[in-house]
N, C-alpha and C positions, 0 to 999 in steps of 0.2 A: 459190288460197288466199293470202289476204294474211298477210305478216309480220308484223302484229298478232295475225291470229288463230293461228297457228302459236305464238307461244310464248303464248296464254292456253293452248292445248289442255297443252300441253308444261308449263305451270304444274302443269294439274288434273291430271295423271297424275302426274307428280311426286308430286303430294299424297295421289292414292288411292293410289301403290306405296307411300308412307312409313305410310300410315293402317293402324293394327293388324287391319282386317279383313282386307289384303289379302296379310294374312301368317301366313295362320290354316296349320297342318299338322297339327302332332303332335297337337292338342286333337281336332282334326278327324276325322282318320283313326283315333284310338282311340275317340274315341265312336263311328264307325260299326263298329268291330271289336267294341264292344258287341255290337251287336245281329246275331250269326253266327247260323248257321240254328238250331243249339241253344236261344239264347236264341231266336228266330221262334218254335220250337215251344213254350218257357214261356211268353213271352207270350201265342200260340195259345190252349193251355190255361188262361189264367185268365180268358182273354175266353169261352170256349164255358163252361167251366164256373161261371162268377158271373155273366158278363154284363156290365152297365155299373159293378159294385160294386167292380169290383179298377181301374178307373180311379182310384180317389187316389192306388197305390203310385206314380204317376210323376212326380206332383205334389213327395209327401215326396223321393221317390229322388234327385231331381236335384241340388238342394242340397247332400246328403248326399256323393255321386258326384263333385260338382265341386269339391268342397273336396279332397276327397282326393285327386283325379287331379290337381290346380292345386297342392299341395306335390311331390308328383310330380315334375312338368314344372318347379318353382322349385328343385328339388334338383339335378336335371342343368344347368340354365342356369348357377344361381349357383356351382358349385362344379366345373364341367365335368367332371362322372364321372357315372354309370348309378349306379343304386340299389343295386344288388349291391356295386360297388366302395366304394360309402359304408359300405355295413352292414359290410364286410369290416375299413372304418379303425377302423369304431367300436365295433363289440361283438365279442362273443366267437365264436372261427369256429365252434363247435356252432350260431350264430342261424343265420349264412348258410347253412352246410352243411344245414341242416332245410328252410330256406328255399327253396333252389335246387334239391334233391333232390325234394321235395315238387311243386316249379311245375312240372319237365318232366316227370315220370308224370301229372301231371293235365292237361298243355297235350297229351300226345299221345293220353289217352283223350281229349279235348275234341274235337281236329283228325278223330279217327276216327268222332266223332259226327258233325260240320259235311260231313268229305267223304262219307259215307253218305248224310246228306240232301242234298246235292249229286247225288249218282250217282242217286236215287230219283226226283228232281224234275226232271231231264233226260231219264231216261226216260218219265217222263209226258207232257214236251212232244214229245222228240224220235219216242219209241218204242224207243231203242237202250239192249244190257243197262246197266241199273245199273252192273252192275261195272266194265264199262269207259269207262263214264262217268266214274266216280270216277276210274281210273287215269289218267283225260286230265286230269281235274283237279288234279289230286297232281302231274302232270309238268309240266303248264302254270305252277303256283302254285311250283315247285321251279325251274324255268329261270328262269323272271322275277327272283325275288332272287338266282340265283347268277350270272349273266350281265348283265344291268342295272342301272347307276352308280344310289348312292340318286338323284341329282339329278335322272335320270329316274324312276324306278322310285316315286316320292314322288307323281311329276306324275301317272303311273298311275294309282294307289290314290287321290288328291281326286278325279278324275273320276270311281271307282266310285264315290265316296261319293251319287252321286245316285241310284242301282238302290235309295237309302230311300224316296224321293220316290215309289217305285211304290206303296206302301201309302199314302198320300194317296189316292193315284191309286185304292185302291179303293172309297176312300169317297164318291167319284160313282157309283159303278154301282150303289150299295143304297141304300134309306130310311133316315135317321139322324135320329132323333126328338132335335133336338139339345136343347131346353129339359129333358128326361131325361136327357140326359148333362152340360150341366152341372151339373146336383141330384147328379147321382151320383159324381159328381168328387170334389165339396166334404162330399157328405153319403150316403153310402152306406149300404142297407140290406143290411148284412152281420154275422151271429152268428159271431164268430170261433172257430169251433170246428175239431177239429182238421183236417178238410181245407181248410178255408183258410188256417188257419194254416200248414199244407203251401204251399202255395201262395203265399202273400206271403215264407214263407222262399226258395221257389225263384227271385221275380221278384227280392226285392231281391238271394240270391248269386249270381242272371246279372250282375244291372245292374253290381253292387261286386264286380270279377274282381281276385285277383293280377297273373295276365298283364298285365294293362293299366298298372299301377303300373310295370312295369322296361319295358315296351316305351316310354310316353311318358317317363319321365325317360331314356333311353337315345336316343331320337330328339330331343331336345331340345338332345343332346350330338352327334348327327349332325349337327344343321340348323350347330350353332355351328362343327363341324370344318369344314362346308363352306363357309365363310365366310372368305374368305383376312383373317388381322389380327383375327377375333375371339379375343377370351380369355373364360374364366373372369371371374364377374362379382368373384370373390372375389379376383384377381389387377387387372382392370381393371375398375370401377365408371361409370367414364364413358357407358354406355350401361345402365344399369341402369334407371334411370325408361322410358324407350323398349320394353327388351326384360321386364318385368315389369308393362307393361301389357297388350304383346302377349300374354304367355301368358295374361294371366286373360280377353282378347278369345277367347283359342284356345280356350281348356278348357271354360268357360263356355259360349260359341256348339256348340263340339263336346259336349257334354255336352248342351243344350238339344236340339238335333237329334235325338242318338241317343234320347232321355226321349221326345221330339215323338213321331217314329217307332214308339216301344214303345206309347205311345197310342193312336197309330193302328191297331199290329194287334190288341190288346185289344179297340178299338173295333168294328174291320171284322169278327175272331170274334166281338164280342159282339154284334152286327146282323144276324146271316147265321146263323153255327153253332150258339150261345146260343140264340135266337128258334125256332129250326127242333129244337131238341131234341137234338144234338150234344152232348154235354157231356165226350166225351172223345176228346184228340189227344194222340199220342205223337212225332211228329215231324213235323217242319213241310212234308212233305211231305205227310204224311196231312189235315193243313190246307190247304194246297195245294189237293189232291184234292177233299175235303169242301167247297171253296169254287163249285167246279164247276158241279154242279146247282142252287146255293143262287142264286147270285150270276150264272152265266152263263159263258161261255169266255172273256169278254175279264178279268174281273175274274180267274181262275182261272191266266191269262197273265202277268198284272201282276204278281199272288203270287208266282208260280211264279220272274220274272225277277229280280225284289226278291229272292230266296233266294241265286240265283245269283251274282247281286253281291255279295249283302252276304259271303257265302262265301268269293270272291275277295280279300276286305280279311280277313275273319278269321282264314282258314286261316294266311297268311303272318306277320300279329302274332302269333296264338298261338305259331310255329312260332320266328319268331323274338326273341319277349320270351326264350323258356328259353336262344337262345342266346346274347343280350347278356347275361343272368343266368352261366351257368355260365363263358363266358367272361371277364369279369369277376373275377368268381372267382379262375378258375385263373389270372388274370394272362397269358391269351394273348390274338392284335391278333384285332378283332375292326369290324365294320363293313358296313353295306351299300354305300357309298363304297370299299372293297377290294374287290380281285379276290379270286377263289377262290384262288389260288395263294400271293397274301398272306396270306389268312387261312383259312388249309383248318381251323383247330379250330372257327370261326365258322360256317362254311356247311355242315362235317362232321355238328354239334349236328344247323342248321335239316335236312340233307338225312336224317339218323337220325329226324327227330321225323315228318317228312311219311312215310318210307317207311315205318316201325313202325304208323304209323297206317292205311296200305295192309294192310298185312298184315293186320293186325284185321279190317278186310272178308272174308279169304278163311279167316278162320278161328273157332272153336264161339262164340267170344265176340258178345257179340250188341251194336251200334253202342247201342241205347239201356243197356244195362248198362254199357259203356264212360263213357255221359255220366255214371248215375249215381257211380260211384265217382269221377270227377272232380269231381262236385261234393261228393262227401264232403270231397275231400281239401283243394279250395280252401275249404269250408265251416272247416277245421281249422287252416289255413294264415292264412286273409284278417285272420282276429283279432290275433295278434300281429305279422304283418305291418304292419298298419295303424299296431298302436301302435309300430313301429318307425319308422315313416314320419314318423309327428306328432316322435318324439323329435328324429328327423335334423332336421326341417324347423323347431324350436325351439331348436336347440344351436347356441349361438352359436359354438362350436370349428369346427363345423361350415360353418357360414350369414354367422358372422360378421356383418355389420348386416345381412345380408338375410334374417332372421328370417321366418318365417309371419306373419303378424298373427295378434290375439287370436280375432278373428271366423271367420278360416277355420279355427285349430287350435279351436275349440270345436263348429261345427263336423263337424272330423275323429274328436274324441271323441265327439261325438253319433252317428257313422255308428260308428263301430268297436262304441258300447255296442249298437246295433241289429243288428249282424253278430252281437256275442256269443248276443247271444238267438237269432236264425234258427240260431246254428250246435248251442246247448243245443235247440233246438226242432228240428232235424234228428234228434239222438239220441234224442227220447223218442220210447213206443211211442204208436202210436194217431194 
């Protein structure tokens, strides 16, 4: 290789490492934590039970989704604290104490829904109990963060984010009448009555989670801890234009995916389970299942693996937003970059939220009742939340010149008014 072409190669790498694609993480990994098997099985269900007609919510969701997880991730960069520790400078501790109290009872019935349909969907493939399925998942998803530097443990987690790709992946194996599905994107025949209305309230409180708010503004502040000489952009601005492109490249691209992905499975039940008269899934393992006969073994594989993955990314976010949230809070050291001995109230939280969530498998409560009350609760929580997030990410006391723009916080109030309604349309009967 000639010394010409040696430093053109060594030019272009340069350029791709500096280029904001090649620095995607936090946006990344929370849009795939999106879509944990919980959310698999809402999606599931509004593809078998509408068909191609609940295909718009992912069109609106995205937008909505990314505006809000991109103040997020601009709250941790620019003022180098987690969202917890913000809400703590700024308002009154009854907000955060509602707030963080609320997030880890709904992140551990969440985690005990996710590792349920984990433990079901390994036994489908493998044949071996459920249960202790689960419990190799819970120990496996528990050693990883407690034992492995974020620096690695990051690199982990992108590489599952491709077990999405497996729902693409099923949309070769069935007929997809695609000239109908783009009509039904844009133009759905749907009577919004009230089981759909059910349903578009479930798809948008999967898409627009709590958890995801404190998990990527707190990873935001991981990535910059791990960076020897980074500051706070409110301390040092000199990399602001650079790392404020990055995040809207991160959030954006990682928002798209996860939106992409939710399409997909809405699409592949509503070709398969829809079409064949299926119209009711309760866990995405029973999707899974139900794909089987429909679709074939290899499409039924694909499912089944895409759960498992995506599993692996969300058990861990959900497990560990509550504990960057509470620890925060209480004002103890807190990090995926610490060891466990450094920060035992950190990895104490994540290791309480995974094992409480074990337990729930071996006892009367039943893994889909667990999901429901979690989404009561983040259905109850995501509202003012939200409108906390827009305030931080508008207050210049706060942000100082690195304010939200006008177009993302409108925006954020656009999704938060959408949240209100699914979350009043949660409580009514019928």
């Amino acid at each position: 290789m000639t010394t010409r072409l040696r430093r053109t190669l060594a030019t272009v790498w340069a350029r791709i490492k500096e280029h904001p694609l090649a620095r995607i993480g936090p946006g990344l990994i929370t849009g795939v934590a999106d879509d944990d098997p919980s959310g698999i099985a809402t999606y599931s269900q509004a593809g078998a039970q509408f068909g191609l007609n609940m295909l718009w919510t992912m069109p609106v969701a995205l937008p909505l989704m990314a505006a809000v997880q991109s103040m997020c991730a601009r709250i941790g960069r620019v003022t180098g604290k987690g969202l917890a520790a913000n809400i703590k400078e700024a308002f009154p501790p009854i907000v955060l104490r509602s707030v963080v109290l609320s997030l880890l009872v709904a992140n551990v019935l969440n985690i005990a829904a996710d590792v349920a349909a984990m433990g079901e969907v390994a036994e489908l493939v493998t044949g071996v109990d459920r249960h202790l399925m689960t419990a190799v998942f819970v120990v496996v998803t528990l050693l990883l963060q407690v034992l492995v530097p974020y620096h690695r443990y990051v690199s982990f987690l992108k590489w599952l984010t491709l077990s999405l790709l497996a729902y693409a992946a099923v949309l070769f194996t069935v007929h997809v009448p695609w000239g109908q599905v783009a009509a039904r994107t844009f133009w759905p025949t749907l009577t919004l009555d009230s089981a759909a209305a059910a349903v578009v309230v479930g798809v948008f409180g999967t898409t627009i989670s709590p958890y995801l708010f404190f998990w990527q503004a707190s990873e935001e502040v991981e990535d910059l801890q791990a960076k020897p000489g980074s500051l706070a952009l409110i301390i040092d601005g000199r990399e602001a234009a650079t790392e404020l492109r990055r995040i809207r490249w991160d959030t954006w691209s990682g928002m798209a995916y996860s939106n992409l992905t939710a399409y997909f499975i809405i699409l592949a039940t509503a070709v398969t389970l829809h079409a064949a008269g299926v119209t009711h899934i309760e866990t995405a393992a029973e999707a899974a299942s139900a794909l089987r006969p429909l679709a074939g073994e290899f499409a039924f594989l694909v499912f089944a693996v895409g759960i498992l993955g995506v599993g692996l990314i969300g058990v861990p976010v959900l497990a560990g937003s509550g504990a960057y949230a509470l620890c925060e809070a209480m004002g103890w050291k807190w990090g995926l970059e610490r060891t466990a001995t450094d920060a035992r109230g950190f990895y104490g939280v994540i290791a309480v939220s995974v094992l409480a969530a074990l337990v729930i498998q071996y006892s009367p409560i039943s893994p889909m009742r667990a999901l429901f009350w979690s989404a009561v609760i983040n259905g109850v929580v995501a509202v003012p939340l939200m409108v906390v997030v827009i305030l931080l990410a508008s207050k210049r006391s706060v942000m100082q010149r690195f304010t939200a723009n006008r177009y993302v916080l409108a925006l954020g109030w656009t999704a938060t008014a959408v949240m209100a309604i699914a979350a009043v349309r949660m409580f009514m009967p019928g």
